[in-house]
N, C-alpha and C positions, 0 to 999 in steps of 0.2 A: 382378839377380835374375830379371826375368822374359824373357831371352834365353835358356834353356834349356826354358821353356815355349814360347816362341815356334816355338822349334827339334822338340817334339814334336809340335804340332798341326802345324807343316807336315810335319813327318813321317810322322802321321796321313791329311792330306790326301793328299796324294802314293801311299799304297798304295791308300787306299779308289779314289781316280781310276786306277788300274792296273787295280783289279780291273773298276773300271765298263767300260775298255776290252777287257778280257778278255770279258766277259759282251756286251759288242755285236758280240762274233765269233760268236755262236752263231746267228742269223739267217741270216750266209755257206754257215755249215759244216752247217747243216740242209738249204739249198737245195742244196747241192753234193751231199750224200751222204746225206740220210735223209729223202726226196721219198717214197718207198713205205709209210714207216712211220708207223702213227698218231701223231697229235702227243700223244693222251694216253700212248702208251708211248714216247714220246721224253723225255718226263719224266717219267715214274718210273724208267726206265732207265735215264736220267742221276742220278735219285738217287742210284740202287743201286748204280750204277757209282761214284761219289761217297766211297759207303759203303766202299766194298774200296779205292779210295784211299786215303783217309784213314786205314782202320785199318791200310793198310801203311804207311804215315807215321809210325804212331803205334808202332808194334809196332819199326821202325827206329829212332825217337830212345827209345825203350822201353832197348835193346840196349845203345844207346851211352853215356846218360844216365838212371838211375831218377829218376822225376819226386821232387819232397822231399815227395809226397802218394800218399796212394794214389787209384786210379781211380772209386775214389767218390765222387759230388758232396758225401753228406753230408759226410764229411771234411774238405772246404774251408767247410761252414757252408752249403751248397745245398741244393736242395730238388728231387725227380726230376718234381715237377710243371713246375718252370720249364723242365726240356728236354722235356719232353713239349708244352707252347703252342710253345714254339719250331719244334720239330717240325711242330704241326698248322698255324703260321703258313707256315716255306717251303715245305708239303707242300701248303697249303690256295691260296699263291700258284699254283703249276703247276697244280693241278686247276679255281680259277675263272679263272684267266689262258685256260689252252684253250679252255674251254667257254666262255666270254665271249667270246673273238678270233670263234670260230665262231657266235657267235647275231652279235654286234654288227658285223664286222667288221674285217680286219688295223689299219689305220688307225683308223679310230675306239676300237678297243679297247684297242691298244696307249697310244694318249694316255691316256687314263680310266686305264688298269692304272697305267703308269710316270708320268704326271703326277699322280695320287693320292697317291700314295705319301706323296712326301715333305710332301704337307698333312696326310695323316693322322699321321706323324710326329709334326710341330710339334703337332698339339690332341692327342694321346694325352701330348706332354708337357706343356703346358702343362694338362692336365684334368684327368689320371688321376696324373703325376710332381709335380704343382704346381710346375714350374720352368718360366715360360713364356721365351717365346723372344726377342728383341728385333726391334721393326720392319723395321730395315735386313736381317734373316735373313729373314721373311716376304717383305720387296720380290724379292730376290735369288732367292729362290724359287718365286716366283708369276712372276719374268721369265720363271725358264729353263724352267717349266711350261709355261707363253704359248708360247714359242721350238718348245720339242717336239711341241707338237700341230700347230702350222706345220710344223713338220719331215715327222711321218709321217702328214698329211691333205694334202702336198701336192701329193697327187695326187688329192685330191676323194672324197670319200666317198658313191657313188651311194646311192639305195634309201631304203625306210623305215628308222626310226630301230629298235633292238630294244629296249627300256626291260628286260628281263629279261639279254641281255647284255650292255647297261652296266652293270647293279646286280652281276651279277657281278664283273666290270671291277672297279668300286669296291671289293669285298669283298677279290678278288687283292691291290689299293694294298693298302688295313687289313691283310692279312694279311701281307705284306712288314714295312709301317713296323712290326708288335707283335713281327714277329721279331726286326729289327734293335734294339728299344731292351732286347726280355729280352737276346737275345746281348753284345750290352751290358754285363749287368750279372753275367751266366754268364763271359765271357773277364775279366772282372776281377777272378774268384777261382781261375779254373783254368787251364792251356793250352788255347790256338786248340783243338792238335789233338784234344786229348779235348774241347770242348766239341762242332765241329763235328763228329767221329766219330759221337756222341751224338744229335747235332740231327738230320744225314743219315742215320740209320739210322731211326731213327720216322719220317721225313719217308718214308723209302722203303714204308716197311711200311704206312703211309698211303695212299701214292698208287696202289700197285700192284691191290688190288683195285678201286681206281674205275676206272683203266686198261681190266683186265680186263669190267667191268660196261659200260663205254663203249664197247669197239671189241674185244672175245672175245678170243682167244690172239694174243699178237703174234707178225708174219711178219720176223723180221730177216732179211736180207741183209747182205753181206760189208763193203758200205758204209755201208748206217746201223749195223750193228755198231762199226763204225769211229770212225763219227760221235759216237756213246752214250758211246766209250771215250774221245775227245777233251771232250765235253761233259762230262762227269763227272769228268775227271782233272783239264781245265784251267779252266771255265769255271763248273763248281761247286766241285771240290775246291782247286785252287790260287786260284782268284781269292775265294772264301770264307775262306779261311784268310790274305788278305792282309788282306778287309774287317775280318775279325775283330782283326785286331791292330792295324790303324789305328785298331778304334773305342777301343781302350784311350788312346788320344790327341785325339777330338774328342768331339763329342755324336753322340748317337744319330741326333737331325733331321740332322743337317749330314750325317754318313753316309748318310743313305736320299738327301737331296738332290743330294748329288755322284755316285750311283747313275747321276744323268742323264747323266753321258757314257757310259754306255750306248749312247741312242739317235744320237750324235755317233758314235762310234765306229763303228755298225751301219751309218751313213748314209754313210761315208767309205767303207768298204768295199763295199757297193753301188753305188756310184760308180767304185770304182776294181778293185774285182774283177769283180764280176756285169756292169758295163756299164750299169746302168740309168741314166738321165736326170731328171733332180729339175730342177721351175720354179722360179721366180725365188723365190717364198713361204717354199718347202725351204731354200735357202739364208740367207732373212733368218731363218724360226727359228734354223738352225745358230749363227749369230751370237747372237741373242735367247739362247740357250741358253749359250751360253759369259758373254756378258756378265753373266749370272744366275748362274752360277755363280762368276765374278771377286768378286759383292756377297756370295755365302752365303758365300768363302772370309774376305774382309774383317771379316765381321761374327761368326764363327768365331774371328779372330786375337783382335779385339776384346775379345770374351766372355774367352777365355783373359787376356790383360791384368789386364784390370779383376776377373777372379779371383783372380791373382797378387798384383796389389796391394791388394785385401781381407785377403789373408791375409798379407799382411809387414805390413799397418798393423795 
């Protein structure tokens, strides 16, 4: 009985981890092609761009197959408030993620942002869901966290500390893990693609006037155009819509958590595209980071089991 649970949570795990490596491309494909363009309208751009993805996605399997609902959340028994948080959660991540990286710095900000995450995951479930998480998920978590900030400090983080762009940082994590546990419970009554249409479209109308308010009319070029249409098509619209329907197979923490091959991914490809050089530290996180993420899968599998057989007993 519980070899076809077994079979979905790795099912689960497997896309979410796709997506993460999809999402560690966007660091390459920024440097390569959208150097000019501000980083806050590299993210609303990529919303928007996101946005006209997706609802061509949606408008295609529209054609071919009528969903058995209509495009109404209420109709599935949803609520327009929950895509709206969801909304201000990935919309709220790109607008403190920037502004954070830039008070705090690349390195230190980036740890704080994506090693956040997945802690505020675990206490928003275990606080606000009252379904807390089991130890061996915390160890596995707090390792590949540990592993990641090795990863992208290690190359040293000069300068005063900015305590207003880590707090930001910190707010980006929160607003990530609150997205992923509503999306969560949004793809478990509708399709991926009408959830994520939904979420990337207020996320964009969100982010666009702070965009505008932070750095005035944006200057695209032929290449960060390029870059906006790849970030948005592949790295929010296709690697979102894979998260999304893995999380219908794991938890919501275990998703934000495996998020962290992200920073594996980003690190591989800077290495093997860009040419940069990473010390000895870089690489034992890399390691630190997988090993942690080996314990969050375990204890992931675990969790499913011992559900399993709760509910045949």
């Amino acid at each position: 009985m519980s070899q076809p649970f077994a079979s979905s949570s790795a099912f689960g795990i497997a896309l979410v981890s796709v997506a993460g490596v999809l999402w560690g491309t966007s660091g390459t494909a920024q440097h390569l092609g959208a150097a000019g363009l501000s980083p806050f309208w590299v993210g609303a751009a990529q919303l928007a761009a996101a946005s006209v993805f997706l609802l061509a996605a949606l408008l295609l399997s529209l054609r071919r197959r009528p969903p058995d609902f209509t495009l109404d959340p209420r109709q599935a028994g949803l609520r327009w408030s929950w895509f709206a948080w969801a909304s201000l959660g990935i919309g709220g991540y790109s607008v403190f993620f920037y502004e954070g990286v830039k008070l705090a710095g690349v390195g230190v900000g980036t740890a704080v942002a994506i090693g956040s995450s997945p802690i505020w995951a675990g206490l928003l479930q275990a606080l606000v869901l009252r379904a807390p998480l089991a130890l061996l998920w915390w160890a596995g978590t707090l390792i590949s966290v540990a592993g990641g900030a090795a990863m992208v400090m290690g190359k040293g983080a000069g300068g005063a500390v900015s305590w207003p762009g880590l707090g930001l940082c910190l707010l980006a994590g929160l607003s990530y893990a609150g997205y992923a546990l509503i999306n969560k419970r949004l793809v478990g009554h509708m399709p991926p693609k009408v959830v994520n249409f939904y979420v990337f479209t207020g996320a964009a109308l969100f982010a666009a006037p702070i965009a505008w308010l932070q750095s005035g009319p944006p200057a695209f070029t032929l290449s960060a155009l390029l870059v906006v249409v790849y970030l948005g098509a592949v790295v929010s619209g296709i690697a979102h819509m894979l998260f999304s329907i893995g999380l219908r197979h794991i938890s919501g923490p275990t998703g934000v958590a495996l998020s962290l091959v992200e920073p594996v991914a980003a690190f591989v490809l800077a290495v093997w595209i860009v040419g940069e050089h990473q010390p000895l530290s870089a690489w034992l996180g890399l390691a630190a980071v997988l090993a942690g993420l080996l314990v969050v899968v375990q204890a992931e599998m675990r969790a499913q089991r011992n559900s399993t057989q709760a509910q045949v007993t």
